[in-house]
N, C-alpha and C positions, 0 to 999 in steps of 0.2 A: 443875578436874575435878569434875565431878556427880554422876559414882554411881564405886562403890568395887567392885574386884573380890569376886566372889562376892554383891553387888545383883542379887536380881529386878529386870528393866525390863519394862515393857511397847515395843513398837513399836507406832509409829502412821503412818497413812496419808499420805501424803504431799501431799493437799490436802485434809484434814480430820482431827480430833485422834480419828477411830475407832480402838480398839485394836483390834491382830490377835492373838488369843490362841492359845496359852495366851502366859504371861510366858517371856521369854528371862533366862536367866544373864548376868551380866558374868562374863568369863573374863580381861580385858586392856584396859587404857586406858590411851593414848599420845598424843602431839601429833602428829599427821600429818592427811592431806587423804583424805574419805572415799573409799572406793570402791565404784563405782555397776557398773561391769562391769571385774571383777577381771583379764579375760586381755586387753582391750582400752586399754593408757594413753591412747590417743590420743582415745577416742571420751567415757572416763572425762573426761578434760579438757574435753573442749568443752560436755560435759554440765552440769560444776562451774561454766565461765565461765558458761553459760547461766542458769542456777541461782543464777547470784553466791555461791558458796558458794567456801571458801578451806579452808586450814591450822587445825585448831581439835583439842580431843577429839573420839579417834572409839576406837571399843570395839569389842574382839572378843567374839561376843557365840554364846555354845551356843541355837541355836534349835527345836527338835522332832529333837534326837539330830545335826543339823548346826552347822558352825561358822561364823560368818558373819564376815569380818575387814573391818576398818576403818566400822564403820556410825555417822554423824554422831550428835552427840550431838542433835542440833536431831531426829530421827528416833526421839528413847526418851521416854520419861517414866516418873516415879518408880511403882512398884509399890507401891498400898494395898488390902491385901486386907481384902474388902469382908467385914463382919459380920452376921451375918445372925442374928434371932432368931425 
């Protein structure tokens, strides 16, 4: 496991390390298979085979006042808030 509930993440793009801001919450991290569309298993699946992604950490994650359940860990990176003087 990579970040700890109650971790700031960032999310980032999905073919470039661009963050989408603001940072999300970890609310919940568990071993399970992400999910890319939550009401859909079947379409979730072939997307995952597509993607060669599998069973790993994925975190529920509070995003802009929403919850966003099972999002891949390969999809966060660590929150450092930047210093500015």
């Amino acid at each position: 496991m990579k970040y700890n509930v109650g971790e700031l993440v960032w999310i980032v793009g999905s073919f470039n390390e661009e963050r989408i801001e603001p940072p999300a919450l970890v609310i919940s991290a568990y071993e399970d298979i992400p999910r890319v569309f939550l009401n859909d298993p079947e379409a979730n699946a072939q997307w995952l085979t597509q993607e060669d992604l599998g069973e790993g950490w994925v975190y529920d994650i509070l995003f802009m006042g929403s919850i966003e359940l099972g999002v891949s860990e390969e999809w966060l990176r660590p929150y450092q808030q930047e210093i500015t003087k």
